[in-house]
GUNUVEX-739132 format. One record per residue (C-alpha): y, z, x; residue number from 0. Coordinates in Angstrom, 2 decimals. Example, Ala and Ser with C-alpha at 12.3 -4.5 7.8 and 13.67 -1.06 7.14 Angstrom:
<r Y="-4.50" Z="7.80" X="12.30" k="0"/>
<r Y="-1.06" Z="7.14" X="13.67" k="1"/>
END
This chain:
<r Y="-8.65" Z="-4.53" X="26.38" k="0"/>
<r Y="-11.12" Z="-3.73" X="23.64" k="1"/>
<r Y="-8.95" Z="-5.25" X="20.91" k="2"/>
<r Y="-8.72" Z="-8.28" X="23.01" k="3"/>
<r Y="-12.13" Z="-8.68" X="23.50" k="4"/>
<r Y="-12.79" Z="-8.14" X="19.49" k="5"/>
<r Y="-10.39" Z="-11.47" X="19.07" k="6"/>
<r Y="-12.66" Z="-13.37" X="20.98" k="7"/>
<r Y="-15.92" Z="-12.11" X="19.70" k="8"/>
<r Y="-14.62" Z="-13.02" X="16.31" k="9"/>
<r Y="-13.04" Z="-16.37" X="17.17" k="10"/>
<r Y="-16.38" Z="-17.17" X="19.12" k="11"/>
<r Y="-18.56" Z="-15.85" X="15.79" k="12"/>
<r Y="-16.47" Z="-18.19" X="13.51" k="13"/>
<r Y="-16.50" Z="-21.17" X="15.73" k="14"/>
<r Y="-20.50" Z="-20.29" X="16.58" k="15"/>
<r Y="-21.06" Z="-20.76" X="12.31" k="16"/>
<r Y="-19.00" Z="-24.03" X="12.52" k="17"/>
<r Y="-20.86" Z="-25.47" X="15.33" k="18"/>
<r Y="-23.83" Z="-24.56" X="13.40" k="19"/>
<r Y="-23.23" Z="-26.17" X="10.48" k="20"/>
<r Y="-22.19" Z="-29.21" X="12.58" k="21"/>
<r Y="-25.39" Z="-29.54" X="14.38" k="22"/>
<r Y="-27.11" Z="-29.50" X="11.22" k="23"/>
<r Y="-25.26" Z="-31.88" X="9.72" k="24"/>
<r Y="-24.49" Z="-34.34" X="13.34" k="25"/>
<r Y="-26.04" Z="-37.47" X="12.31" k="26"/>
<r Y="-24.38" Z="-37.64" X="8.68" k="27"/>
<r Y="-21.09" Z="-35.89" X="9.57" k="28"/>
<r Y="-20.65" Z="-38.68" X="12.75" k="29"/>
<r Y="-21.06" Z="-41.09" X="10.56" k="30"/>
<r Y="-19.00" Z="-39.53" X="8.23" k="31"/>
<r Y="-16.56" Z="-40.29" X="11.20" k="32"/>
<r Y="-16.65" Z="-43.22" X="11.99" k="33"/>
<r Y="-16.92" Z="-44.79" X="8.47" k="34"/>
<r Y="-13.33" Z="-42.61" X="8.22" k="35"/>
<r Y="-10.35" Z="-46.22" X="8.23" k="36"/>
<r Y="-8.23" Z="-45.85" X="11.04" k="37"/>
<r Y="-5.49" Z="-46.54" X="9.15" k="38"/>
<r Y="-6.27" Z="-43.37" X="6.66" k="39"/>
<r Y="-6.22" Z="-41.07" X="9.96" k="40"/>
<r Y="-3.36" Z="-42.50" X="11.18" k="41"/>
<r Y="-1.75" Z="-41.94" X="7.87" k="42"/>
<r Y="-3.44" Z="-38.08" X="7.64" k="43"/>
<r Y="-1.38" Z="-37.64" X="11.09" k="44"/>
<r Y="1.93" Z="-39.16" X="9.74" k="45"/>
<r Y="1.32" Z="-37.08" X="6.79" k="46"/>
<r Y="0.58" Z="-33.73" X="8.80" k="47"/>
<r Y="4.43" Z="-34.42" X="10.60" k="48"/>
<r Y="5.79" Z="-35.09" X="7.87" k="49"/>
<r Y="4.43" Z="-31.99" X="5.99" k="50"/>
<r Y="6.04" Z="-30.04" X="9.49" k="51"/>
<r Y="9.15" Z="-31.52" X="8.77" k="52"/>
<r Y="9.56" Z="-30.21" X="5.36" k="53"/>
<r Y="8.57" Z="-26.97" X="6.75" k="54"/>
<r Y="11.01" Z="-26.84" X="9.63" k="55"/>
<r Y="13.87" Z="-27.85" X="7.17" k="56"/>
<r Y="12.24" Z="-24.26" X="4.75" k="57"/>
<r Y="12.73" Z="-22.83" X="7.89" k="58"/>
<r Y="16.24" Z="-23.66" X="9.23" k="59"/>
<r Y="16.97" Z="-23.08" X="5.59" k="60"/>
<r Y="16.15" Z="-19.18" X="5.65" k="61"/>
<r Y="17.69" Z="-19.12" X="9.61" k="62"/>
<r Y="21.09" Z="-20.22" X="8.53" k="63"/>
<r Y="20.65" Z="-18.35" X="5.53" k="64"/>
<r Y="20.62" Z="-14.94" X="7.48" k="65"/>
<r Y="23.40" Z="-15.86" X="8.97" k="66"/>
<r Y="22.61" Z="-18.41" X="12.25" k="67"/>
<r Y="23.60" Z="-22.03" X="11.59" k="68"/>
<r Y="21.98" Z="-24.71" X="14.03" k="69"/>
<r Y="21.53" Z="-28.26" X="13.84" k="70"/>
<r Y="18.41" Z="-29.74" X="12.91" k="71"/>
<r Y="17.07" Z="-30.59" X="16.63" k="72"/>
<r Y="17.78" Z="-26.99" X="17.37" k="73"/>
<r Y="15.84" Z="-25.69" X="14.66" k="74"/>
<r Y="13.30" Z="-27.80" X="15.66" k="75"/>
<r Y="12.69" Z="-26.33" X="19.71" k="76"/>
<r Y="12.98" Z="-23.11" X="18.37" k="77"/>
<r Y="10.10" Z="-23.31" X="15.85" k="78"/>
<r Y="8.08" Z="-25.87" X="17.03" k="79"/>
<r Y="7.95" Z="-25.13" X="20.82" k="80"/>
<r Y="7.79" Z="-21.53" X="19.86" k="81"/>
<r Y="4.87" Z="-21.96" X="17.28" k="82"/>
<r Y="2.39" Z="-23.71" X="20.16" k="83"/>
<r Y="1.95" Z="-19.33" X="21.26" k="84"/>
<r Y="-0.08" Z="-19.40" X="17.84" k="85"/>
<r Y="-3.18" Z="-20.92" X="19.85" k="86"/>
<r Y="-3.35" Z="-18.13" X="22.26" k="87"/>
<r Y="-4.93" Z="-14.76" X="21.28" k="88"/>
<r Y="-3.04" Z="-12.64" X="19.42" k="89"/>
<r Y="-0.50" Z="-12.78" X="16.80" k="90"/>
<r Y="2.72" Z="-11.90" X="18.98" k="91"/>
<r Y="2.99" Z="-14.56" X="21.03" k="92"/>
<r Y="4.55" Z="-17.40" X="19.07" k="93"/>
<r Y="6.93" Z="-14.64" X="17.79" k="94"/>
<r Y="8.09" Z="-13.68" X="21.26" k="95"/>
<r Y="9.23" Z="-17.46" X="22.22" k="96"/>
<r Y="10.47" Z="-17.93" X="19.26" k="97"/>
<r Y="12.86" Z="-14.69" X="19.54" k="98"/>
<r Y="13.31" Z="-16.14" X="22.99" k="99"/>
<r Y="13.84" Z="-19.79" X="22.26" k="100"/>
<r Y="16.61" Z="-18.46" X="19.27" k="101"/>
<r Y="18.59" Z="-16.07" X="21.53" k="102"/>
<r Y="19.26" Z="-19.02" X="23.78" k="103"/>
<r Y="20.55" Z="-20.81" X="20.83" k="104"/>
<r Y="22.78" Z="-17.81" X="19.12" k="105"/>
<r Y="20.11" Z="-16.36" X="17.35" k="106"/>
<r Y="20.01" Z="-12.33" X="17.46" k="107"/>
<r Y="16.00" Z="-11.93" X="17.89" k="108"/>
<r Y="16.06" Z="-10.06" X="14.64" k="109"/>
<r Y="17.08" Z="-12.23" X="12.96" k="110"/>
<r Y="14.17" Z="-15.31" X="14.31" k="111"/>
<r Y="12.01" Z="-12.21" X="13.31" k="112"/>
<r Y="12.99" Z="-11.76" X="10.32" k="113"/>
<r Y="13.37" Z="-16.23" X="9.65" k="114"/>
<r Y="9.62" Z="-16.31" X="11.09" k="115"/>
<r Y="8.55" Z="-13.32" X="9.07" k="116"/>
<r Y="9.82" Z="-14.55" X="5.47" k="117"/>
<r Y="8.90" Z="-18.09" X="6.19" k="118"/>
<r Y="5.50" Z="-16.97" X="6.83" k="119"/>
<r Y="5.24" Z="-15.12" X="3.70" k="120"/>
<r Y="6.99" Z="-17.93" X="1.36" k="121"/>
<r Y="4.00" Z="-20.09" X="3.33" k="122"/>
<r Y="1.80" Z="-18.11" X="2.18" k="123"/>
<r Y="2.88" Z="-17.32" X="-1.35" k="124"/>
<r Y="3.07" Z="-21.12" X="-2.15" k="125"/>
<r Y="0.10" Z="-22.13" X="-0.39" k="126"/>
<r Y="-2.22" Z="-19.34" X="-2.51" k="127"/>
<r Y="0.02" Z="-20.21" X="-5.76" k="128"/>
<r Y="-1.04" Z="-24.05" X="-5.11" k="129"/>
<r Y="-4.47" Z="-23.33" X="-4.28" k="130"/>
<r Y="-4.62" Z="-21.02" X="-7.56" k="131"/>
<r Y="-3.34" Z="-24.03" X="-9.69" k="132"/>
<r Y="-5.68" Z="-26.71" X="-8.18" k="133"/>
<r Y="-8.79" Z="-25.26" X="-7.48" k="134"/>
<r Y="-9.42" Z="-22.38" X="-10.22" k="135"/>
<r Y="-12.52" Z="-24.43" X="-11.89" k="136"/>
<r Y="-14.17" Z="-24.27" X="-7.98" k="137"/>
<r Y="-17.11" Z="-21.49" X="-8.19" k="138"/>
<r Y="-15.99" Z="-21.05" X="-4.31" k="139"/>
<r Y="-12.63" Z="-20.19" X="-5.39" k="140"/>
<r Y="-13.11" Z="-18.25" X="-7.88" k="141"/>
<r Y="-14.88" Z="-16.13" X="-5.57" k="142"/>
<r Y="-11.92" Z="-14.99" X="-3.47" k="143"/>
<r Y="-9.74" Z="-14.39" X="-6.40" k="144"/>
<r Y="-8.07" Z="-11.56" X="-4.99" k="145"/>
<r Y="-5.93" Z="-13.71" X="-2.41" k="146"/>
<r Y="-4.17" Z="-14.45" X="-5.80" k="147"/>
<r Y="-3.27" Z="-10.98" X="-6.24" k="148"/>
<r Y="-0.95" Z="-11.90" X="-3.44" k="149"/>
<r Y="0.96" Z="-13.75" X="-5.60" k="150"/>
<r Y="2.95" Z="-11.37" X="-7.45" k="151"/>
<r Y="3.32" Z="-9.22" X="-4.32" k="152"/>
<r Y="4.95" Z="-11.73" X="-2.44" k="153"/>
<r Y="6.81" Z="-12.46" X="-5.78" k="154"/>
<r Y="8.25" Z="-8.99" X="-5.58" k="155"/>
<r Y="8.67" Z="-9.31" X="-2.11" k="156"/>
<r Y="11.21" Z="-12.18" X="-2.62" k="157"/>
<r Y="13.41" Z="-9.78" X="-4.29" k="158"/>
<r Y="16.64" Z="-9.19" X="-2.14" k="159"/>
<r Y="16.92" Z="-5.86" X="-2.03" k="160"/>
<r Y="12.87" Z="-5.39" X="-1.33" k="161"/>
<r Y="13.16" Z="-8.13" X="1.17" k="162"/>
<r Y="16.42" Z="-6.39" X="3.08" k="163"/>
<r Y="14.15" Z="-3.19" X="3.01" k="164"/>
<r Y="11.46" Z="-4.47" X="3.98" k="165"/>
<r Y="12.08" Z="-6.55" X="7.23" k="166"/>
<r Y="14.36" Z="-3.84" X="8.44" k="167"/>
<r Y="11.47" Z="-1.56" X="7.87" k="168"/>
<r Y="9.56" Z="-4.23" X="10.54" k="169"/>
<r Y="12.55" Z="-4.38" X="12.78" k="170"/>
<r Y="12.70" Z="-0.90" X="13.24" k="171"/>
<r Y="9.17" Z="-0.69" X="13.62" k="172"/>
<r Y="9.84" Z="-3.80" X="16.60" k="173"/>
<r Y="12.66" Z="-1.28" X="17.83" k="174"/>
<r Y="15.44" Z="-4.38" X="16.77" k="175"/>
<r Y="18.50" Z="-3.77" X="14.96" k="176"/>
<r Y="18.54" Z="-4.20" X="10.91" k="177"/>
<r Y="19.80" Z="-6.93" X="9.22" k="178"/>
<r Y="23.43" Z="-7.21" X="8.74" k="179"/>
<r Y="23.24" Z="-9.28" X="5.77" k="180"/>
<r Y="20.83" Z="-9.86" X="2.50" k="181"/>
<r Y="19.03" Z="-13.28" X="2.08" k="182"/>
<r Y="20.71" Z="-14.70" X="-0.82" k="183"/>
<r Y="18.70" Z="-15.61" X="-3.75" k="184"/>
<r Y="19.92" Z="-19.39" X="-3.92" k="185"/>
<r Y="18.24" Z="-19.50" X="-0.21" k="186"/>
<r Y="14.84" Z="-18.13" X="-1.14" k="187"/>
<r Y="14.88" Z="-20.59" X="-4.35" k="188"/>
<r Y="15.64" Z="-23.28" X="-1.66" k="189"/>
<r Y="13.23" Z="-22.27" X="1.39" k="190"/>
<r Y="10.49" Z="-21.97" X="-1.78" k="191"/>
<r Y="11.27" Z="-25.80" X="-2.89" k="192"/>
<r Y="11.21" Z="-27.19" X="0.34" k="193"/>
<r Y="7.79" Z="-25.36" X="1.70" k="194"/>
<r Y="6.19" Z="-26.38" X="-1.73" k="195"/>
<r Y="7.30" Z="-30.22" X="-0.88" k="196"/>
<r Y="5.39" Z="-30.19" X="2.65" k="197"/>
<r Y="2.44" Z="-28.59" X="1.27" k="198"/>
<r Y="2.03" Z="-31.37" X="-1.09" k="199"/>
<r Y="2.78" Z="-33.62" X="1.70" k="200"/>
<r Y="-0.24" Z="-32.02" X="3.68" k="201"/>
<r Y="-2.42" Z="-32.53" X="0.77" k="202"/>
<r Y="-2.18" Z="-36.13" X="1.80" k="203"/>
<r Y="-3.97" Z="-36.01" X="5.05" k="204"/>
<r Y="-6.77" Z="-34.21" X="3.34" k="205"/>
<r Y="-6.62" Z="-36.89" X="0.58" k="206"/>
<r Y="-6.75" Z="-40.05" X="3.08" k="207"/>
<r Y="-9.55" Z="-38.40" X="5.01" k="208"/>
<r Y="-11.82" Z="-37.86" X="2.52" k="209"/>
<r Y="-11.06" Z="-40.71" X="1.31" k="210"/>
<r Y="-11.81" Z="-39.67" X="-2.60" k="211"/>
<r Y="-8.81" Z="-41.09" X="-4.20" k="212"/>
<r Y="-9.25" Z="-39.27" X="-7.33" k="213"/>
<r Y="-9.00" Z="-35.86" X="-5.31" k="214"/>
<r Y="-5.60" Z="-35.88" X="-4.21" k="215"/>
<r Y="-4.95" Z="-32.37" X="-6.14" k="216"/>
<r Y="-8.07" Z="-30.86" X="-5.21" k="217"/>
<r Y="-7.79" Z="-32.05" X="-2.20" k="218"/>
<r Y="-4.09" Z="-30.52" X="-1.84" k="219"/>
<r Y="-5.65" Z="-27.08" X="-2.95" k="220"/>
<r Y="-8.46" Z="-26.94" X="-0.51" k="221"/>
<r Y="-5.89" Z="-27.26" X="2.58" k="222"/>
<r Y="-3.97" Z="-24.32" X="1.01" k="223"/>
<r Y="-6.88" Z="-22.17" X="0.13" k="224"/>
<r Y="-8.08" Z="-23.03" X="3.96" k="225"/>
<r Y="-5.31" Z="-22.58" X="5.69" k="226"/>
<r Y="-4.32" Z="-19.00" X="4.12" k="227"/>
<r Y="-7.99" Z="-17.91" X="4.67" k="228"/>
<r Y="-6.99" Z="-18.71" X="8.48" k="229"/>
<r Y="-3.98" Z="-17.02" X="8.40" k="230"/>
<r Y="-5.31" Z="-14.06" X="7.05" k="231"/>
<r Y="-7.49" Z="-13.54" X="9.53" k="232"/>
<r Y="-5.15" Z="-12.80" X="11.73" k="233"/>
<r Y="-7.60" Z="-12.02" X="14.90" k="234"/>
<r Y="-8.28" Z="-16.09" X="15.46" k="235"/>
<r Y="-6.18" Z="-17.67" X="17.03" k="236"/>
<r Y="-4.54" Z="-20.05" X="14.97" k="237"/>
<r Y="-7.51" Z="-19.70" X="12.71" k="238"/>
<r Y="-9.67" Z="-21.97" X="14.45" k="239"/>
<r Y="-13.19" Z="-21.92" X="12.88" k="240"/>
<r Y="-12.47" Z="-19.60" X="9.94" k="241"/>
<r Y="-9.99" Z="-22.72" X="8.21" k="242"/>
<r Y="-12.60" Z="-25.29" X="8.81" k="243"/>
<r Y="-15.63" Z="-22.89" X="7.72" k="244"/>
<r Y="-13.39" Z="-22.20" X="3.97" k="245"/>
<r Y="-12.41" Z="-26.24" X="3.86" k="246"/>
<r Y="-16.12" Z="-26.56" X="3.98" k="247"/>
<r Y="-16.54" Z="-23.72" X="1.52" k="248"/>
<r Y="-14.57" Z="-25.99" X="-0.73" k="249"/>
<r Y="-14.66" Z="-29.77" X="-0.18" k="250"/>
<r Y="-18.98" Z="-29.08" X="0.29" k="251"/>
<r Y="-19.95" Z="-29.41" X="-3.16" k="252"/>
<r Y="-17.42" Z="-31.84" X="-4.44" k="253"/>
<r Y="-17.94" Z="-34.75" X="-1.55" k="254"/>
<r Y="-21.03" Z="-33.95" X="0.27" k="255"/>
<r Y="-21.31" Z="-30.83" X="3.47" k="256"/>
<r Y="-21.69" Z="-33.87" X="5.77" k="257"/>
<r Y="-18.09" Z="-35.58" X="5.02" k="258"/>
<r Y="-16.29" Z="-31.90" X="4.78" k="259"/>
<r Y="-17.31" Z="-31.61" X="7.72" k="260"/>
<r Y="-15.32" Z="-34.99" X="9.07" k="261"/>
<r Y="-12.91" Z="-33.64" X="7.46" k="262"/>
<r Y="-12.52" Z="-30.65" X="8.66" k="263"/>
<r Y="-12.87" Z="-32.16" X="12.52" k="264"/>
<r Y="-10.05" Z="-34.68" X="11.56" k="265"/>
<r Y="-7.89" Z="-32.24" X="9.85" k="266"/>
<r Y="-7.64" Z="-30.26" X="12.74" k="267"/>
<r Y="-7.00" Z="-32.70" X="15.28" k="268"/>
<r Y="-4.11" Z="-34.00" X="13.41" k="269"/>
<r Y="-2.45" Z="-30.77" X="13.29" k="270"/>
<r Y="-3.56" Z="-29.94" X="16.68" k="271"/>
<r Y="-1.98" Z="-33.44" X="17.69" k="272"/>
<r Y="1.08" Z="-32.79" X="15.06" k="273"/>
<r Y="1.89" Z="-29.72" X="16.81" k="274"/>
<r Y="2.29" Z="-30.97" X="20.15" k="275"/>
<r Y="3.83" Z="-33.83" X="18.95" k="276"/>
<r Y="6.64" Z="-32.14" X="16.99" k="277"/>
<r Y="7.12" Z="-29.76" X="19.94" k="278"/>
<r Y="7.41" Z="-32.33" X="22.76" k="279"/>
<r Y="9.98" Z="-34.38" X="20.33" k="280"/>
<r Y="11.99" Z="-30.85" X="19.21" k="281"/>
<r Y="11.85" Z="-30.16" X="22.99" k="282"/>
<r Y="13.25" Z="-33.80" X="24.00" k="283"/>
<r Y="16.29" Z="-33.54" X="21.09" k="284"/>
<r Y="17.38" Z="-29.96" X="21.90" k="285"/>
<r Y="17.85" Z="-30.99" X="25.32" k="286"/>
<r Y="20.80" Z="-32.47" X="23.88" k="287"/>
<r Y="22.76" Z="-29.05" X="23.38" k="288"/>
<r Y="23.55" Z="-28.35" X="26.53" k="289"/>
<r Y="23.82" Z="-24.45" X="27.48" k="290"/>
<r Y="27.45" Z="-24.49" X="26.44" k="291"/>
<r Y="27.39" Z="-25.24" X="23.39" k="292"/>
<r Y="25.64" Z="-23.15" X="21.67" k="293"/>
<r Y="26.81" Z="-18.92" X="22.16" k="294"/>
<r Y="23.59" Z="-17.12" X="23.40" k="295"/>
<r Y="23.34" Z="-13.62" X="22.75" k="296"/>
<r Y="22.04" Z="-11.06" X="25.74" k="297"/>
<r Y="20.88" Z="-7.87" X="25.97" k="298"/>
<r Y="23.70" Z="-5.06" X="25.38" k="299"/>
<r Y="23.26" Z="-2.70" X="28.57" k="300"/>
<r Y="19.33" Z="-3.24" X="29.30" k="301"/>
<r Y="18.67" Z="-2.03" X="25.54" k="302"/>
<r Y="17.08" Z="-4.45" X="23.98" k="303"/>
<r Y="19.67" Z="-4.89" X="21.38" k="304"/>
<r Y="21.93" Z="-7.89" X="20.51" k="305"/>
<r Y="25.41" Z="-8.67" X="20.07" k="306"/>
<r Y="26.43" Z="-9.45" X="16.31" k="307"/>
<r Y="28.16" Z="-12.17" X="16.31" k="308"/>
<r Y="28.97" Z="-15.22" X="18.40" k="309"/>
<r Y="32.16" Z="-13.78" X="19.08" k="310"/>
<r Y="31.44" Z="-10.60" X="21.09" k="311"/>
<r Y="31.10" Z="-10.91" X="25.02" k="312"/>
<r Y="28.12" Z="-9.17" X="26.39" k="313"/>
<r Y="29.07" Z="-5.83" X="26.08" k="314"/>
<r Y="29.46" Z="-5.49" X="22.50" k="315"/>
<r Y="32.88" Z="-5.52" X="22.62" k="316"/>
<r Y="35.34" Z="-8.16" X="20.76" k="317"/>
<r Y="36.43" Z="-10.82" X="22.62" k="318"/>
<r Y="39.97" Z="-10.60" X="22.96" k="319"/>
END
């Protein structure tokens, strides 16, 4: 209960500082807004799902990787009706229907754990590596320079053998079984390529928004930088005030507090927007595999644990 109520207090405290500096700024950051094109926030939304795309390909990339192969559409319901838990309080919840979502589709929830738990940290290793590269002349930047410390963690991370060990560490932390195979390299290299592709693509929305076209690197960095700032603090639900606050931080000096503002507002309605409309289209295409199609693994006698393969029946047992 009292953790609970911290998550709220602090999501409250960081949206309470964003509404200030919005009521400060009203009259120049609404017409910040509506000078914005149309056409450049309809391209900042096209550019936001087509950023997810990239992303959910990273993603299915690592899945199939570990061992579960699905089609695209698949891929798609399990990650981006499963990611909409991210807006409610607390960090588990777009992790349990994801686990859920991929155990109806032949995925052992260990191994969606362990797909959601990489692709987080290959997020967040490019996103702080791209923000590094693009941003380290910004005073605000430089003053967070230990998120770049990160780097070579995560680089180390990436290892095989330090990844095996370490998500079977989390798994039997989350009382799952381990892994029964290693991530091969060729799939990280892959997963990496991909997720720096859509984070270049979401540097466009930023880009169109602000509406500097000169800034299209900066502009690339600032989303990064923001969005692992949110995702670090992993208390706010989806990071909702504390990603706007650090795009602020940012995009303040270089184009004005009033227009990073805008941007900010804009920026998160697309994704807001992107995110339930890549989950009602996922939803729509994986209707498509019917229940049959796809082997769903069950609980093994009320345990908790998973069969191994498609091919065992629900006790554990080969099929004959």
């Amino acid at each position: 209960m009292l953790r609970r109520l911290l998550r709220v207090v602090l999501a409250l405290v960081a949206i309470a500082f964003l509404g200030y500096g919005l009521a400060r700024n009203w009259d120049e950051t609404t017409r910040a807004v509506a000078a914005m094109s149309p056409w450049a926030v309809l391209g900042a939304f096209a550019a936001v799902l087509t950023g997810q795309f990239f992303m959910l390909v990273a993603w299915r990339e690592i899945l199939a990787g570990l061992g579960t192969r699905v089609p695209l559409r698949i891929a798609g319901r399990i990650m981006f009706v499963g990611q909409l838990g991210k807006y409610i309080p607390g960090a588990v919840w777009a992790y349990a229907a994801m686990m859920d979502l991929g155990r109806d589709h032949g995925s052992p929830p260990r191994r969606t754990f362990a797909t959601i738990s990489l692709g987080l940290v290959i997020n967040l290793g490019v996103g702080i590596s791209i923000a590094a590269a693009t941003l380290g002349s910004l005073e605000a930047v430089r003053q967070a320079w230990y998120l770049v410390l990160l780097v070579p963690v995560i680089i180390v991370c990436l290892h095989p053998k330090v990844l095996t060990w370490g998500l079977n560490l989390a798994l039997r932390i989350a009382r799952k079984e381990p892994l029964e195979s290693v991530l091969p390299g060729r799939t990280v290299v892959v997963a990496v390529a991909w997720t720096a592709l859509g984070w270049f693509v979401y540097g466009l929305h930023i880009w169109l928004v602000a509406g500097r076209w000169d800034l299209y690197l900066v502009a690339t960095g600032a989303y990064a930088f923001a969005w692992a700032t949110g995702i670090l603090t992993v208390v706010v639900p989806a990071g909702v005030g504390v990603r706007e606050g650090a795009l602020v931080l940012v995009l303040g000096p270089i184009v004005g507090t009033p227009v990073a503002l805008a941007v900010a507002i804009v920026s998160r309605l697309a994704f807001t927007l992107a995110d339930a409309a890549a989950a009602g289209i996922a939803f729509l295409l994986g209707r498509r595999q019917t229940a049959s199609s796809a082997p769903a693994y069950a609980d093994q006698n009320g345990s908790g644990s998973t069969a191994l393969t498609p091919d065992r029946n629900l006790s554990g047992s080969p099929e004959a």
